[in-house]
C-alpha beads as a LAMMPS data file, in Angstrom:
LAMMPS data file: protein, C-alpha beads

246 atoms
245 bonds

1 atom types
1 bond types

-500.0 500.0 xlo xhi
-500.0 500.0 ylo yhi
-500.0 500.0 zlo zhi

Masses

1 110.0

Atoms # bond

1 1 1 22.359 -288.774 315.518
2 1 1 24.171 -291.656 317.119
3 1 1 27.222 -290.707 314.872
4 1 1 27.299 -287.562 315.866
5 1 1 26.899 -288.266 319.477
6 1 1 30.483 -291.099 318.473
7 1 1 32.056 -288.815 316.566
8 1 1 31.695 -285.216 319.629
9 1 1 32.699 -288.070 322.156
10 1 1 35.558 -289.288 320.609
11 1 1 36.892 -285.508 319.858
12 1 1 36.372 -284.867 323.570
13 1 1 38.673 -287.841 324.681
14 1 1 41.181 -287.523 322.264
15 1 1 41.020 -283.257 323.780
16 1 1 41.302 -285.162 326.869
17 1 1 43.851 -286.897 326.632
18 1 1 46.345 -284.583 324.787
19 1 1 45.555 -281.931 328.174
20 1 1 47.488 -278.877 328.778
21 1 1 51.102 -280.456 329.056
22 1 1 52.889 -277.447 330.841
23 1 1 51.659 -274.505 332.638
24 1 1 54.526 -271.619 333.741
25 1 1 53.279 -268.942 336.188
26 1 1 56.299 -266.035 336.234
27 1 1 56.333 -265.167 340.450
28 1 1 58.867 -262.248 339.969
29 1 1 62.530 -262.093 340.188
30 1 1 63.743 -265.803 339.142
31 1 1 60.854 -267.383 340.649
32 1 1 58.510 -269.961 338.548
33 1 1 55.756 -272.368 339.413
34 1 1 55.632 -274.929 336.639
35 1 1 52.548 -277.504 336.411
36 1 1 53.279 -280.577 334.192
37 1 1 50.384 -283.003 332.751
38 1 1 51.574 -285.610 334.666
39 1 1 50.558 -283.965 337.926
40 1 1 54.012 -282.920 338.756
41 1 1 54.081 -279.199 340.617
42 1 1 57.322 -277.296 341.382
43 1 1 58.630 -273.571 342.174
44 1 1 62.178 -272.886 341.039
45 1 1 64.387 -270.288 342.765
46 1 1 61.459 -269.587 345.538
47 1 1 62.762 -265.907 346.930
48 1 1 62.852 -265.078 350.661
49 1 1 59.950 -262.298 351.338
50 1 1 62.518 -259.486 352.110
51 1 1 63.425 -259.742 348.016
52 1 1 59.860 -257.735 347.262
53 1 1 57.568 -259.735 345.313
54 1 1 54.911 -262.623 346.911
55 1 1 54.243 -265.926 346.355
56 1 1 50.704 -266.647 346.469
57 1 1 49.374 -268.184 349.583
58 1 1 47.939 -271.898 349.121
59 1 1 50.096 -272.796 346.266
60 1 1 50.667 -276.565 346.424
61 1 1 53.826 -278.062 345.047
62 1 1 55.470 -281.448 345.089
63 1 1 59.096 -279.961 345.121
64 1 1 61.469 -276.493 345.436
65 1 1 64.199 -276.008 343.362
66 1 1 66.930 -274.182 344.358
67 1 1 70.123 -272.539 341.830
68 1 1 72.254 -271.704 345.080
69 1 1 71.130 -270.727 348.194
70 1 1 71.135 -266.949 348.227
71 1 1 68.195 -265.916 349.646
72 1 1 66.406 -264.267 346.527
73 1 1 66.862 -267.718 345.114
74 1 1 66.108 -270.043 348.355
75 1 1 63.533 -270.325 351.014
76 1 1 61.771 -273.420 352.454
77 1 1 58.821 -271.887 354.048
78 1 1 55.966 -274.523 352.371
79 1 1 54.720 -277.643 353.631
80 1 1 56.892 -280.425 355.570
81 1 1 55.850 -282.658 352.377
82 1 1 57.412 -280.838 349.493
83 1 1 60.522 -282.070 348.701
84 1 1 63.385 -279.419 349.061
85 1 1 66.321 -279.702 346.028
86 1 1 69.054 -277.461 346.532
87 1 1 72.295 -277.164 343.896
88 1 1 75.099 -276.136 346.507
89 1 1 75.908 -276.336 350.329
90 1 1 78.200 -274.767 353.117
91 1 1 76.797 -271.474 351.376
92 1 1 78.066 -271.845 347.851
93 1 1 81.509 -273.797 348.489
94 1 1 80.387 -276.481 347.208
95 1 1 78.268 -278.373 344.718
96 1 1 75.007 -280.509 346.080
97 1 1 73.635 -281.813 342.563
98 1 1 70.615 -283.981 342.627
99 1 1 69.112 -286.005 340.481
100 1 1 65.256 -287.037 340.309
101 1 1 62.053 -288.020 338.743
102 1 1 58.773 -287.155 340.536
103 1 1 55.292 -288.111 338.584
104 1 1 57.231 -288.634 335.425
105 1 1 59.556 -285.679 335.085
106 1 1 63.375 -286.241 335.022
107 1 1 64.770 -282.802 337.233
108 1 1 68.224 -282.743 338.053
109 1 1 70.984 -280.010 338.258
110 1 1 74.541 -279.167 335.994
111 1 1 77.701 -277.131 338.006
112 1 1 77.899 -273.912 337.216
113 1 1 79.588 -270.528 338.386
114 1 1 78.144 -267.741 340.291
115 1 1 81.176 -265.302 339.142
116 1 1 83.766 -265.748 336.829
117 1 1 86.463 -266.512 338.959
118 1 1 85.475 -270.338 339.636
119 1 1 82.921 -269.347 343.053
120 1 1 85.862 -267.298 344.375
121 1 1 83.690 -264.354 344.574
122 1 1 80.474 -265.600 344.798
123 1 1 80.467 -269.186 345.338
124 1 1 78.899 -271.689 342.656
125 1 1 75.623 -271.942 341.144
126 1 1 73.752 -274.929 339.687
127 1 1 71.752 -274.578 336.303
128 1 1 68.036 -276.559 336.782
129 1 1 66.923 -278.945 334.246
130 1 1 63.389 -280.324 333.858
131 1 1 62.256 -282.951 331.241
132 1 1 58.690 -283.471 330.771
133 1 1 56.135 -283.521 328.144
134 1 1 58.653 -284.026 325.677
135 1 1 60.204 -280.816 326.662
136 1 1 64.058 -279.779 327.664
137 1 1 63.785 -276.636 330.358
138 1 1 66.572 -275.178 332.187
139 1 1 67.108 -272.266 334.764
140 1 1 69.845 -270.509 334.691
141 1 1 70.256 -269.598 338.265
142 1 1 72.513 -266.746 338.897
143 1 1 74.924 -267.800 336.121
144 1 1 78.555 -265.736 336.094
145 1 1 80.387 -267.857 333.608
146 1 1 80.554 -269.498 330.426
147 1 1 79.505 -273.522 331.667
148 1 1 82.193 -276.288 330.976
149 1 1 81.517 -277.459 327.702
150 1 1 80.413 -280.863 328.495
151 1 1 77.561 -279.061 330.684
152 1 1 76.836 -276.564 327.350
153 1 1 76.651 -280.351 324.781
154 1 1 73.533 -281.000 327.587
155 1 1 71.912 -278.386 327.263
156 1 1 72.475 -277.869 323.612
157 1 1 68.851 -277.240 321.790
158 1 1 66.730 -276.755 325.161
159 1 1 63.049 -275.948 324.465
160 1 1 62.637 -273.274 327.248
161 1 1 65.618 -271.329 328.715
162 1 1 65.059 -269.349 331.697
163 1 1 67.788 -266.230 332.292
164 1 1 69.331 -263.977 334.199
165 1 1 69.061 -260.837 332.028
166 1 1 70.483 -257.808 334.568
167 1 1 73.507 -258.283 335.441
168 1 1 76.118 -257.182 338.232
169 1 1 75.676 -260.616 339.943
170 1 1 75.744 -262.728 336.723
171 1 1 76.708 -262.458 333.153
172 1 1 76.347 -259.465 331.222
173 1 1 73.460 -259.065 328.670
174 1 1 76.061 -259.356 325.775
175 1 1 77.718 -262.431 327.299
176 1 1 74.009 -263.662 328.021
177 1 1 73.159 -263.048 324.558
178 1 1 76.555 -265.357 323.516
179 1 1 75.465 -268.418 325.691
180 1 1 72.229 -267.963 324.630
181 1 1 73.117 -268.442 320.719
182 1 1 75.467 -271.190 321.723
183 1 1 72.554 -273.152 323.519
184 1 1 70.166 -272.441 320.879
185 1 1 67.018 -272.801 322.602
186 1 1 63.142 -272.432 321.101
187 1 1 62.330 -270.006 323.507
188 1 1 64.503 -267.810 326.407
189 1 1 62.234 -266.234 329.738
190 1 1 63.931 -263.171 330.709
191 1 1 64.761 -263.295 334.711
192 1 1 66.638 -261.579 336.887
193 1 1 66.681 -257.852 336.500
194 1 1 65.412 -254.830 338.067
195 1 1 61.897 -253.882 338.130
196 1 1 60.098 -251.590 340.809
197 1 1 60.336 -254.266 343.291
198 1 1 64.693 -254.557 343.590
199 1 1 64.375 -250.653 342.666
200 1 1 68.026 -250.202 344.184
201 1 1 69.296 -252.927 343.483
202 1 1 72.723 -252.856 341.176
203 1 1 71.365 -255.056 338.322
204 1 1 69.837 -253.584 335.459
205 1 1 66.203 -253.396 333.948
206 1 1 65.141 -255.304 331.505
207 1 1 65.337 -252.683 328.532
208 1 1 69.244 -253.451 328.496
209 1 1 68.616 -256.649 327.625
210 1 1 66.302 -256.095 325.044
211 1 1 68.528 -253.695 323.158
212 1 1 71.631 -256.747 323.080
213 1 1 68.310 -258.756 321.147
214 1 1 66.384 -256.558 318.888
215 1 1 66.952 -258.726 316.002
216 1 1 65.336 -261.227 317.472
217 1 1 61.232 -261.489 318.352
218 1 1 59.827 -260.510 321.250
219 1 1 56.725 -261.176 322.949
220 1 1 55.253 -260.369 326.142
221 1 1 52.563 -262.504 327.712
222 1 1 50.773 -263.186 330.891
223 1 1 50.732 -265.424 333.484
224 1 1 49.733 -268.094 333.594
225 1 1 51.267 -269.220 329.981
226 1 1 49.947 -272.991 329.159
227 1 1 51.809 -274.669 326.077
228 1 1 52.642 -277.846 324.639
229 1 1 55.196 -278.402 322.847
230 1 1 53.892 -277.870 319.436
231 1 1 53.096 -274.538 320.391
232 1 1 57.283 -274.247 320.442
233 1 1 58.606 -271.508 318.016
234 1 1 60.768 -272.844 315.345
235 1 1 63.189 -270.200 315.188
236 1 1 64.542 -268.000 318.526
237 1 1 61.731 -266.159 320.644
238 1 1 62.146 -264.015 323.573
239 1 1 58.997 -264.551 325.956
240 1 1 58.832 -262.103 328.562
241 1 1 56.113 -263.035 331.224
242 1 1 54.180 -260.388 333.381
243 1 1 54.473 -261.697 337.613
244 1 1 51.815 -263.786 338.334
245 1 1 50.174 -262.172 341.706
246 1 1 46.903 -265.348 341.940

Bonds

1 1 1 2
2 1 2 3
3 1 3 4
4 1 4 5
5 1 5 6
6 1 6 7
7 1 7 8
8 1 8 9
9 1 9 10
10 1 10 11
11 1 11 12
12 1 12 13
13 1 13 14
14 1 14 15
15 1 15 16
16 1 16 17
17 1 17 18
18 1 18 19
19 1 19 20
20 1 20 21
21 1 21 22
22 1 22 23
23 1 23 24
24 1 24 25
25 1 25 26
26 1 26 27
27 1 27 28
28 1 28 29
29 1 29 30
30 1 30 31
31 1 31 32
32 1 32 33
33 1 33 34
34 1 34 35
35 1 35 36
36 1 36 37
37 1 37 38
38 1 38 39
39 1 39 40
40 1 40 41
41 1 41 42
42 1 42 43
43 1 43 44
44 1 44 45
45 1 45 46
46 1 46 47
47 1 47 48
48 1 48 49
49 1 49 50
50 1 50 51
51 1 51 52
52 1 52 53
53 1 53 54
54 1 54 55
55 1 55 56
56 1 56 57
57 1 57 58
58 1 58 59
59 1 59 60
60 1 60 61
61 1 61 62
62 1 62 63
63 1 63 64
64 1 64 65
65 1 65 66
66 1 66 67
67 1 67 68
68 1 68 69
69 1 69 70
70 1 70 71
71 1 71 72
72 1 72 73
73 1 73 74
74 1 74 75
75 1 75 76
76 1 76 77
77 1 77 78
78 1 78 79
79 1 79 80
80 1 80 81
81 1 81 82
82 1 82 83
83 1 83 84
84 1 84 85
85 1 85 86
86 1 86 87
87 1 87 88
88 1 88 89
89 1 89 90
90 1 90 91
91 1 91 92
92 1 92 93
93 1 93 94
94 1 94 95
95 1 95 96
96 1 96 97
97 1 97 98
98 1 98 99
99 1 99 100
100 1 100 101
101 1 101 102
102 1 102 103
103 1 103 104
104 1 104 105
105 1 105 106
106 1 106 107
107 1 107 108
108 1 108 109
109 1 109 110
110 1 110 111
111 1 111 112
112 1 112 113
113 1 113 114
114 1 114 115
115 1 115 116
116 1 116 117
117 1 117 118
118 1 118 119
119 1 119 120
120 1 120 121
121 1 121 122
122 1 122 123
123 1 123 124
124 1 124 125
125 1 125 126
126 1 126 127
127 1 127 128
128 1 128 129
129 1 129 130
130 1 130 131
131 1 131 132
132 1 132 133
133 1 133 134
134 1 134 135
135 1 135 136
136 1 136 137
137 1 137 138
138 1 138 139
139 1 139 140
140 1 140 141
141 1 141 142
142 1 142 143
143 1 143 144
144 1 144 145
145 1 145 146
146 1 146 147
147 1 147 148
148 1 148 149
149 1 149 150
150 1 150 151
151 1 151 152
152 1 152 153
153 1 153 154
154 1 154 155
155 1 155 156
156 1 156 157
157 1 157 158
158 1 158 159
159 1 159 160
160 1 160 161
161 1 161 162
162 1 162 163
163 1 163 164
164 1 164 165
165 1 165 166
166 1 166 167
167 1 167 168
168 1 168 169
169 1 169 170
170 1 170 171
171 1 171 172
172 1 172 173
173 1 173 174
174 1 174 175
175 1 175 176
176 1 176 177
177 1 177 178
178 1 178 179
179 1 179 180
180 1 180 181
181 1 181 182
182 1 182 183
183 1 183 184
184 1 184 185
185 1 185 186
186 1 186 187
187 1 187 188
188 1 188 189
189 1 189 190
190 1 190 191
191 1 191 192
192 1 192 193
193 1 193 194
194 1 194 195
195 1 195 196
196 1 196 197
197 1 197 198
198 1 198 199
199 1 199 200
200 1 200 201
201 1 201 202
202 1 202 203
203 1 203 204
204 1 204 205
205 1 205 206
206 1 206 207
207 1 207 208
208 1 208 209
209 1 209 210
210 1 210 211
211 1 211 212
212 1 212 213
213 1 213 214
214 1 214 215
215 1 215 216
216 1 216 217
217 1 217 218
218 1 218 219
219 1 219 220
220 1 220 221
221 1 221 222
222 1 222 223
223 1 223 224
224 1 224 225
225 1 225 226
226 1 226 227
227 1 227 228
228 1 228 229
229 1 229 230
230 1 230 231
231 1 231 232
232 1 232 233
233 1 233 234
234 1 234 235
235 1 235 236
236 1 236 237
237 1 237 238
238 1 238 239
239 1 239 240
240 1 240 241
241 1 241 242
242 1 242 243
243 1 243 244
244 1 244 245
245 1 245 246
């Protein structure tokens, strides 16, 4: 008996200590709350209410992460405490990269385009990377260009690759679907595209997007999605997660 009682206790620390090491929660649009093991808790791209979708009330985070600062992809309404990352200033002109590590997890942010015309049109854009739990995440933002290829060597192999998949303000779906298979990533989150919330606006459902992939698998799952990083395809998935409404 008293080696059974060893043996279930030692199987519940060692369940204990390996945890759930990340937990995504899809908010709609290009919104995501990610919860690391560590304790670390951030949104990236929070949206502006006016975009259509809601972001839970009471939803505690230790830092907002911000592509550009359009407001479907920026707003500061949470507490005085969470710490506010933003990749550009004077409204796109310019580049404000940061770098950080909060509770363990490295987050900083690569230059990017929002247009193909170096920001002429749209200003810039900065892609988001998290490292944590021995996992390499990045948001896309509201990519329009190919990156510079030192920026593509660091994100070469990322575990988790969040995208823009509709559109009009960023890249195509078959220009997508190139940086995607240059970046190779485990796994690519569809982002991004029209749904009955943005209704009218000019970027295009997800379907569109799906057709530029269908040799690749697809899944669809719900938030939230908890995964270490074991649980990591070996070969190319496309995730796509339903909103997360608490």
């Amino acid at each position: 008996m008293k080696r059974v009682l060893l043996l279930s206790l030692a199987l519940f620390l060692l369940l204990a200590i390996q945890g759930e090491a990340l937990e995504i929660r899809y908010l709609g649009h290009s919104a995501f709350f990610l919860s690391f093991e560590s304790g670390f808790r951030c949104i990236l791209d929070p949206f502006a209410p006016q975009v259509g979708y809601r972001i839970p009330e009471g939803l505690a985070v230790d830092a907002l992460a911000s592509s550009h600062e359009h407001f479907d992809h920026f707003f500061d309404g949470f507490a005085e405490s969470t710490q506010i990352f933003v990749g550009t200033k004077n409204k796109g002109a310019e580049w404000n990269l940061f770098d950080a590590t909060i509770k363990g997890v490295h987050i900083f942010a690569l230059p990017s385009y929002h247009d193909d015309t170096q920001g002429k049109l749209r200003g810039k854009n900065a892609i988001l990377v998290l490292e944590g739990e021995g996992m390499l995440l990045a948001h896309l933002g509201d990519i329009g260009a190919i990156p510079e290829k030192e920026v593509m060597e660091k994100l070469k192999g990322v575990d988790i690759l969040f995208v823009p998949t509709g559109g009009h303000y960023t890249l195509p779906p078959d220009r997508i679907v190139e940086l995607i298979e240059n970046l190779t990533p485990r796994v690519v989150v569809p982002m991004h595209y029209r749904t009955e919330a943005t209704k009218d606006w000019p970027i295009a459902p997800l379907e569109e997007f799906l057709r530029e992939v269908k040799e690749w698998k697809v899944k669809t799952l719900d938030s939230p999605l908890v995964l270490k990083k074991e649980d990591l395809p070996e070969t190319l998935e496309v995730w796509v997660m339903r909103v997360w409404t608490g």
